[in-house]
N, C-alpha and C positions, 0 to 999 in steps of 0.2 A: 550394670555390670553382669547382673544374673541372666539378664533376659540376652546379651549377648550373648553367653556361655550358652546356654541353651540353642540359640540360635547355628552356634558354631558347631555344637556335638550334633545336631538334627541336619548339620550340611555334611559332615561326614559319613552318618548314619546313611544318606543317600546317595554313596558313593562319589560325593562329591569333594574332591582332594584340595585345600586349602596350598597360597600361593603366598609369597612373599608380603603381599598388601593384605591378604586374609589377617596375618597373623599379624602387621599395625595395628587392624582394627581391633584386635580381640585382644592384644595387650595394652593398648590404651583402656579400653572397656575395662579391664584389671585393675590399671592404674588408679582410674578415677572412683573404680568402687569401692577403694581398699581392698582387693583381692586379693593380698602379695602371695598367697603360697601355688595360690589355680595360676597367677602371673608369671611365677617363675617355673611351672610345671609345665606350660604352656610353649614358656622360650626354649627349653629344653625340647623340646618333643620336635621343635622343628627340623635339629640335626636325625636326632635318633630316630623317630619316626617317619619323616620326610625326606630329612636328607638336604634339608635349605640351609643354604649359611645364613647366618644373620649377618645384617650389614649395618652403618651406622645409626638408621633410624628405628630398627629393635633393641639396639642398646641402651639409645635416649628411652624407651620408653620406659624400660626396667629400674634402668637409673633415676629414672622421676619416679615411679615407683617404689623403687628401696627408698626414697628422699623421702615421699611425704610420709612414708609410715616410719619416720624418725632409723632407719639402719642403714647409715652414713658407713659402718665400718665395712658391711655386703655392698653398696653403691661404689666406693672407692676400690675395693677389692674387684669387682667386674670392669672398672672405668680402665685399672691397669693391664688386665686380661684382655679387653680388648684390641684386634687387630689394627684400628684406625685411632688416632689422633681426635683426643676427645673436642667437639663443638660448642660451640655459642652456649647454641640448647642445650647440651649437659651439665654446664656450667652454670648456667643462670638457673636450670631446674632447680639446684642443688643449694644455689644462695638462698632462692624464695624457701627451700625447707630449715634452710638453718636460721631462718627469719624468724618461720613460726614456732620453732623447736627452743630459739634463744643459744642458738649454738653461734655465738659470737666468733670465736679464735677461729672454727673450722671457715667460717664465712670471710672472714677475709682473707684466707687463701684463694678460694672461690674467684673470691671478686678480684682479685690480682690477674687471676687468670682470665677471666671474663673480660675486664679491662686491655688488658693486651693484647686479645683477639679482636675488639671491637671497641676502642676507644673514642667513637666517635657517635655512638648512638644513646641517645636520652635514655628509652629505655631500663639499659643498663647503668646507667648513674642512679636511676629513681629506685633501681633494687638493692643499690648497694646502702644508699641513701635511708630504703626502709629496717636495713638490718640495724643500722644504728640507730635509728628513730624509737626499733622494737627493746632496745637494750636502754634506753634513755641515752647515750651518749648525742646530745643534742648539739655541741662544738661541733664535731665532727660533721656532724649532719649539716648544720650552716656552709662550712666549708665544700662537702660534695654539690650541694647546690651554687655554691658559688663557683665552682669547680665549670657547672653545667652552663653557668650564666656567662660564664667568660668565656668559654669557645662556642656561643650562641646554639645552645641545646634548648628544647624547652620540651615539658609533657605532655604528653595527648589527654587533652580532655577528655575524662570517661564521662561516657553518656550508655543510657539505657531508652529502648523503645517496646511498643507494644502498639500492635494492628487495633482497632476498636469502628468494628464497621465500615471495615475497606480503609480502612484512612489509619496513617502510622503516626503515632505520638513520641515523639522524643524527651527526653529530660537526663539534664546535668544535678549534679549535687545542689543542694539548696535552691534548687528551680521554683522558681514562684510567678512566674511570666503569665500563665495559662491564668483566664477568667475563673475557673475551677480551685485557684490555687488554695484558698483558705478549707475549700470542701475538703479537698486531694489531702492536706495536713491533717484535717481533722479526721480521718479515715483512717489515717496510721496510728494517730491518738490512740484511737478505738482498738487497734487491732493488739497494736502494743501492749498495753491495761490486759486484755486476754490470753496474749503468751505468756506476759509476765505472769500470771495466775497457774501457768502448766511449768515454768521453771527457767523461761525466756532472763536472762542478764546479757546486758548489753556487752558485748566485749569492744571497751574502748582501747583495749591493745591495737585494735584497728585504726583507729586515726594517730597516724604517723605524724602529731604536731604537737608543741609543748605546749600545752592546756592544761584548764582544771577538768576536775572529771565532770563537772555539770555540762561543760563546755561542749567537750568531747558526746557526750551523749546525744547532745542537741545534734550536732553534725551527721552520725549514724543514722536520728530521723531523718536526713534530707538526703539521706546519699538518692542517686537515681532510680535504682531497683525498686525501694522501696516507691519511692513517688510513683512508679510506674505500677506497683502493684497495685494501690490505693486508688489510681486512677480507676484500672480496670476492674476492682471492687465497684468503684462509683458509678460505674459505664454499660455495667454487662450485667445480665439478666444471673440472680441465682444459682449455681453449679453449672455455669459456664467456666470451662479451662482457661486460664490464662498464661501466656507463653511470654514468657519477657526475653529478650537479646539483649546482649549488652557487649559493646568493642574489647573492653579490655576485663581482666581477670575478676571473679567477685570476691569478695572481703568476706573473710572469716565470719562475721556478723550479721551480714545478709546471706 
């Protein structure tokens, strides 16, 4: 996020006047670094100092923005100020914050709305699915998946990859396929036992399934990320970078 800001003040420092898409980038860059005051400093400057209207896709990002850093009351107060009919994306932003926040009642607002713009995509059954999962209400939770089973939805498999010598390695959750597999586990063993030592606790708020908590724990060792880290621990020479991708969003815990 810093090194965005940086980048952006050093474009205008060279007379060079930022554009509609300028200011996506550099309020997402806000979003994701928790910058909300440079974020909303930023949205502002585009009328008064430039003279750009904002349009629906600088609103989503404020509004994910105001979302993750917990101020639902400023996100909903700009969602109504806005000129356009709020989207998908502002909706769904807004449930995944009241997920990890524990803002139950405000989320199923959310998800009614989400729902009714888009009631036919997985995705969104699996977010409304995780705000009850994150509350325990685990009835419910049965019922949204059955919800998704009955008009034939199903989830995308998250998977995580990582290049290793020209060559891309793939992994799902509890991946154990690969010849490596027992090495690849015992590599996150190790790594684990070490964060745990600087303050690392597992947050099994992240597995959205009724378990015990030993259970739970186990699961977070295998998510993909992690396997993909341990690979490329196992694979790559000493302070070599390692770059992981992964399809869908990553868990509080990784």
């Amino acid at each position: 996020g810093k090194e965005a800001i940086e980048l952006f003040e050093k474009m205008q420092s060279l007379g060079l006047n930022p554009d509609g898409l300028t200011f996506i980038g550099i309020l997402m860059a806000c979003c994701h670094g928790g910058l909300v005051e440079e974020g909303l400093n930023y949205f502002n400057q585009m009328q008064t100092l430039h003279g750009i209207e904002p349009q629906l896709e600088h609103y989503s990002c404020v509004v994910d923005m105001l979302g993750r850093a917990g101020r639902f009351n400023d996100a909903l107060k700009l969602v109504a100020e806005m000129p356009a009919k709020p989207d998908v994306g502002i909706w769904s932003s807004l449930l995944s914050s009241c997920r990890i926040y524990g803002e139950l009642d405000l989320g199923k607002k959310f998800a009614e709305k989400l729902l009714a713009l888009e009631p036919d995509k997985a995705e969104n059954y699996v977010l409304v699915s995780n705000l009850f999962a994150r509350s325990g209400q685990w009835d419910t939770v049965r019922r949204v998946r059955g919800r998704m089973k009955a008009i034939g939805l199903r989830k995308d498999v998250g998977c995580s990859w990582i290049t290793v010598g020209g060559k891309i390695y793939n992994f799902v959750v509890g991946d154990k396929m690969m010849p490596e597999s027992e090495e690849i586990w015992e590599v996150w063993r190790r790594l684990e036992e070490k964060i745990s030592g600087i303050g690392y606790i597992p947050d099994t708020g992240s597995v959205l399934h009724e378990l015990k908590e030993e259970e739970k724990i186990e699961i977070l060792r295998g998510h993909s990320e992690k396997l993909a880290i341990s690979f490329g621990l196992l694979k790559t020479p000493k302070g070599v970078t390692l770059r992981i991708c992964k399809n869908l969003r990553i868990c509080r815990d990784c």
